[in-house]
C-alpha positions in Angstrom: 0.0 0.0 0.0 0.9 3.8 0.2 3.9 4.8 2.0 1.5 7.9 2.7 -0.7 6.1 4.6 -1.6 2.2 5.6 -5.5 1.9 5.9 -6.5 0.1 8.4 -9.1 -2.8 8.9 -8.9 -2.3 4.7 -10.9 -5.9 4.1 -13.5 -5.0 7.1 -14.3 -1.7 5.5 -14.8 -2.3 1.7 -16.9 -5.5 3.0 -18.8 -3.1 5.5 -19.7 -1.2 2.0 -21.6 -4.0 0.1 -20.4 -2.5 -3.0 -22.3 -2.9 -6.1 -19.9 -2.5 -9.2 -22.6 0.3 -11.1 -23.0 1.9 -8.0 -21.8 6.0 -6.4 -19.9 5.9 -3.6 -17.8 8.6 -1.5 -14.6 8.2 0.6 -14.7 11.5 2.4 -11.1 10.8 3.4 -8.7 9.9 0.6 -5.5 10.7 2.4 -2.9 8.4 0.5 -5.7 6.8 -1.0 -5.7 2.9 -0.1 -9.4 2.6 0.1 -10.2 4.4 -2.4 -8.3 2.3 -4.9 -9.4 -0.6 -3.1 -13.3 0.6 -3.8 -12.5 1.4 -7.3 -11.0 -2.3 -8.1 -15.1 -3.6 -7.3 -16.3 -0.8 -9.5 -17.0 -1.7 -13.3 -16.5 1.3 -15.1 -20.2 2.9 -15.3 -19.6 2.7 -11.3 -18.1 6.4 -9.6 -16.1 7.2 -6.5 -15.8 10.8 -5.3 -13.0 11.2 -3.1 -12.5 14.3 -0.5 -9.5 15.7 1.1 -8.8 19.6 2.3 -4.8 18.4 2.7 -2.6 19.6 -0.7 -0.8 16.5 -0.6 -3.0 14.1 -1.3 -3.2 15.5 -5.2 -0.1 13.4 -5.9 -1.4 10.1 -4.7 -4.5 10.7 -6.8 -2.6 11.0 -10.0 -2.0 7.1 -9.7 -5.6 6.8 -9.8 -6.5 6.3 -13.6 -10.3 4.4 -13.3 -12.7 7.1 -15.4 -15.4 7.1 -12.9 -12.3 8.4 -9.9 -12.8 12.2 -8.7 -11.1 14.0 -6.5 -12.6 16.8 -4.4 -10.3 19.3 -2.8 -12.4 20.2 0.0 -13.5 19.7 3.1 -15.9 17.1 3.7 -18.0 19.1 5.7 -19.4 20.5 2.4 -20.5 16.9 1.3 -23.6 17.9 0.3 -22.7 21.1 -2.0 -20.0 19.4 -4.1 -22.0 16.1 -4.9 -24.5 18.8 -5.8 -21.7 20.2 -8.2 -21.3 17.3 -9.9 -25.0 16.2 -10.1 -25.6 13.9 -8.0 -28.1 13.9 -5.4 -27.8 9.9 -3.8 -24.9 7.9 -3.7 -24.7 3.9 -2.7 -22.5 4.0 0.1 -20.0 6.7 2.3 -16.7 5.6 4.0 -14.7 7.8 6.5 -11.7 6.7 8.0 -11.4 9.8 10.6 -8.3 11.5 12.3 -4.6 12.3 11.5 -2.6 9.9 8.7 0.3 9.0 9.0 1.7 10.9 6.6 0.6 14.0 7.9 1.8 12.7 11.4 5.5 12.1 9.7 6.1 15.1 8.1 7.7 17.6 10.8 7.1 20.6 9.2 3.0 20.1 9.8 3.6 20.7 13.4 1.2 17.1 14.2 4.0 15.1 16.0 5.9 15.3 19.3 9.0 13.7 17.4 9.8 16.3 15.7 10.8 19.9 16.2 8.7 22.6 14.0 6.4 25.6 14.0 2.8 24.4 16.1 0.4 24.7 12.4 -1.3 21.6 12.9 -3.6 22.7 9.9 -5.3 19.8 7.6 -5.7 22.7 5.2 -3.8 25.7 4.4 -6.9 27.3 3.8 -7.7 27.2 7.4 -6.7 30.8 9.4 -6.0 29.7 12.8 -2.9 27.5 13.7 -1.9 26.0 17.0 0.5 28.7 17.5 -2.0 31.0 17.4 -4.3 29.1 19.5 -1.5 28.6 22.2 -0.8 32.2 22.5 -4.0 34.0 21.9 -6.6 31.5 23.8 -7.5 32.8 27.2 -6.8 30.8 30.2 -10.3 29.8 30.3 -10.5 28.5 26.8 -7.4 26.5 26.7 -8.5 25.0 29.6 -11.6 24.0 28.3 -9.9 22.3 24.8 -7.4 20.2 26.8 -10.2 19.4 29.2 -12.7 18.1 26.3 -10.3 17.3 23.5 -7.1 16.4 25.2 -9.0 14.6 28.0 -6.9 15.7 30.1 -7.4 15.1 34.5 -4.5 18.3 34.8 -6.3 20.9 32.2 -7.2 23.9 34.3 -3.6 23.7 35.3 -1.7 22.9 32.1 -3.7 25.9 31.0 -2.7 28.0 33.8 1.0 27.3 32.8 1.2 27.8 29.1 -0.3 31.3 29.8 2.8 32.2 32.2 5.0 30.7 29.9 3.7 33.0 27.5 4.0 35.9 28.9 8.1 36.1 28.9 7.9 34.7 25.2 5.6 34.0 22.5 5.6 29.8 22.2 5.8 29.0 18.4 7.9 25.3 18.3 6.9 21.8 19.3 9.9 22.2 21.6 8.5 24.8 23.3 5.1 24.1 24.2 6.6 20.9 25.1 9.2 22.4 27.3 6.5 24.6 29.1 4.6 21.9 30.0 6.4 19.0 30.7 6.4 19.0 34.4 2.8 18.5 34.6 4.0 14.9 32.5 3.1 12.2 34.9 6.4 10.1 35.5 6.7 7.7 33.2 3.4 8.7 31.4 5.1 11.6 29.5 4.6 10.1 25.8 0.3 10.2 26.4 0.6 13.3 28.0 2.3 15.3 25.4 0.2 13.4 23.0 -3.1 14.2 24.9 -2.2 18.0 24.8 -1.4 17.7 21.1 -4.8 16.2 20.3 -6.7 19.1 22.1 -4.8 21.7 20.1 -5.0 19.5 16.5 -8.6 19.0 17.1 -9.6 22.6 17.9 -7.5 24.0 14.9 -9.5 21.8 12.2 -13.0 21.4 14.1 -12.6 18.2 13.8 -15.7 17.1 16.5 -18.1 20.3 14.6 -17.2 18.8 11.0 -17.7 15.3 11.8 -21.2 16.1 12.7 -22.0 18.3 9.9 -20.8 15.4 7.5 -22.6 12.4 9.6 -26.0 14.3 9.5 -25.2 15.3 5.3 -24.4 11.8 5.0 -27.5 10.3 6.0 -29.8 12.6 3.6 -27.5 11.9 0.2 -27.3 8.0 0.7 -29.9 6.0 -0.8 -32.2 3.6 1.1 -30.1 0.7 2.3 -27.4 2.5 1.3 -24.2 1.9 3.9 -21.9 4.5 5.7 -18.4 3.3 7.2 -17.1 5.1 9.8 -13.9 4.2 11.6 -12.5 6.4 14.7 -9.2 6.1 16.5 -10.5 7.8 19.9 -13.5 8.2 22.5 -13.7 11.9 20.9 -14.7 10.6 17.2 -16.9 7.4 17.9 -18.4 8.9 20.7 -20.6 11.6 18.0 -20.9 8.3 15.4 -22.5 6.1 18.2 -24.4 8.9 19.2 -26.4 9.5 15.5 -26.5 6.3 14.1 -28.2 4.7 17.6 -30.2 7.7 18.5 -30.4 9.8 15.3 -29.0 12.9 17.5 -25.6 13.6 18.9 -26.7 14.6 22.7 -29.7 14.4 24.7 -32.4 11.5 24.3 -33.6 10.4 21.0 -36.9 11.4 20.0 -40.0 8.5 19.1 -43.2 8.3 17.0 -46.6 8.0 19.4 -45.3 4.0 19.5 -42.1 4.2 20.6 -40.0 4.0 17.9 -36.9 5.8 17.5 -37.1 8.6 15.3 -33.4 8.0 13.6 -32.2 7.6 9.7 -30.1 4.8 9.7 -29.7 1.1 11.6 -26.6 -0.2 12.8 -25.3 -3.2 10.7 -22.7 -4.4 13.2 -23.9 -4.7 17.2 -20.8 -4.3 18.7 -18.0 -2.3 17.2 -15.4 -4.1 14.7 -11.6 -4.0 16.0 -8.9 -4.8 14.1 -7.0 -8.5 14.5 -4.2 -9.0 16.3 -2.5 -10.0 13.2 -2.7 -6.7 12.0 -2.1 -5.0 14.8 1.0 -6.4 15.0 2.0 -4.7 11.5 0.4 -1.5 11.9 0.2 -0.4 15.3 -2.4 2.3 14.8 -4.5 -0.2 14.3 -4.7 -0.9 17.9 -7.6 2.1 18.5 -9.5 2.0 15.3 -12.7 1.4 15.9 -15.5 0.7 12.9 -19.0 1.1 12.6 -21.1 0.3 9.8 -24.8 1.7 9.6 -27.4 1.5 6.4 -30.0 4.2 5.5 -33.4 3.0 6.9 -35.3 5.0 4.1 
């Protein structure tokens, strides 16, 4: 597969799709590109595939992609809807999202993603997007950072990891990995210092690209362009992303309780195909270790 990025539960997710070889289908994250291709090779040639991805980078892996029915959306796939709409079409067979970082983005320093590597805090998916982790770092209040690392970074120490990178910033502006990491690293539980740093990275990555608020958007878009019976893929690395994917395709709603008809029914667009969520095998585990957290779920539209 790409060196760009190794899919994960691959065989699970194309199955999880039911393709039909004639029929429209959407891979709202391309990223290198391995299930798209492996989507395409089950489509005849009347069949389509419209790819998203906001990152630049994933152009070149597309140009390997010669099937005539293959398109490649540069955008977010919070604007599902509108660009399908461009393109004329108004119901497609089946949507697969395979959510979070890739590993390319996590392996190139100079995107700021990884606590390997020293570089300037962007953490952008997109260029297009205004607001870096830099500038989130140095121009959040106290109260705000302390509410990202709390909800996105999970973190039991937010109010006072806050606290701290708000001192630290007022002798100098914190721009570098290095020096967020440096500012914060005695709130690192001993031996723990890896998740930590990894926790506060999340919270910052997440808040820059609205990852949570997007997600949503595109779950609830989803469910009105696929067709009845039609089958959406979702696989999440962390509590954060299944949590909202649970949430709709059980209840039909994100938070709260879901509504019912006068007979009790659940008033919700799609049914979950799989009870309990897939994992990956040890096997592949084993090969890929960020397989270890993906998590699938697999849902079809009720009507």
């Amino acid at each position: 597969m790409s060196k760009y990025h190794q899919p994960v539960m691959l065989k699970e997710c194309i199955e999880g799709l039911a393709i039909n070889p004639d029929g429209v289908y959407v891979d709202v994250t391309f990223g290198g590109g391995g299930h798209s291709k492996a989507i395409l090779e089950q489509l005849s040639e009347k069949g389509k595939l419209y790819a998203f991805d906001q990152d630049a980078d994933a152009k070149q892996e597309a140009k390997e992609i010669d099937h005539p029915g293959f398109y490649l959306i540069r955008a977010n796939f919070r604007y599902l809807k509108k660009y399908l709409k461009m393109y004329g079409v108004s119901k497609v067979d089946g949507i697969l999202a395979d959510l979070g970082i890739s590993s390319h983005q996590i392996d190139t320093p100079e995107r700021g993603f990884s606590t390997r590597f020293d570089a300037y805090l962007d953490m952008r998916m997109s260029e297009s997007i205004e607001v870096t982790a830099q500038d989130v770092v140095n121009e959040y209040s106290e109260s705000e950072l302390h509410k990202i690392l709390g909800m996105y970074g999970e973190l039991k120490n937010a109010k006072t990891v806050a606290s701290t990178i708000v001192r630290a910033r007022q002798d100098a502006a914190i721009n570098t990995v290095e020096e967020l990491k440096s500012a914060v690293k005695r709130h690192a539980p001993r031996g723990r210092e890896f998740k930590f740093f990894a926790q506060v990275f999340q919270a910052l990555r997440i808040e820059v690209n609205e990852e949570i608020q997007v997600l949503e958007v595109m779950l609830e878009q989803a469910a009105e362009v696929l067709k009845p019976q039609g089958r959406l893929v979702v696989m999440s690395y962390h509590s954060l992303e299944d949590r909202p994917v649970k949430n709709y395709i059980q209840k039909g709603r994100f938070r709260g309780e879901a509504e019912k008809d006068m007979f009790g029914n659940v008033l919700k667009p799609l049914r979950a195909i799989n009870r309990k969520i897939i994992t990956a095998q040890e096997e592949e585990i084993a090969l890929n270790n960020r397989a270890r957290s993906a998590k699938l779920r697999i849902a079809e539209k009720l009507f």
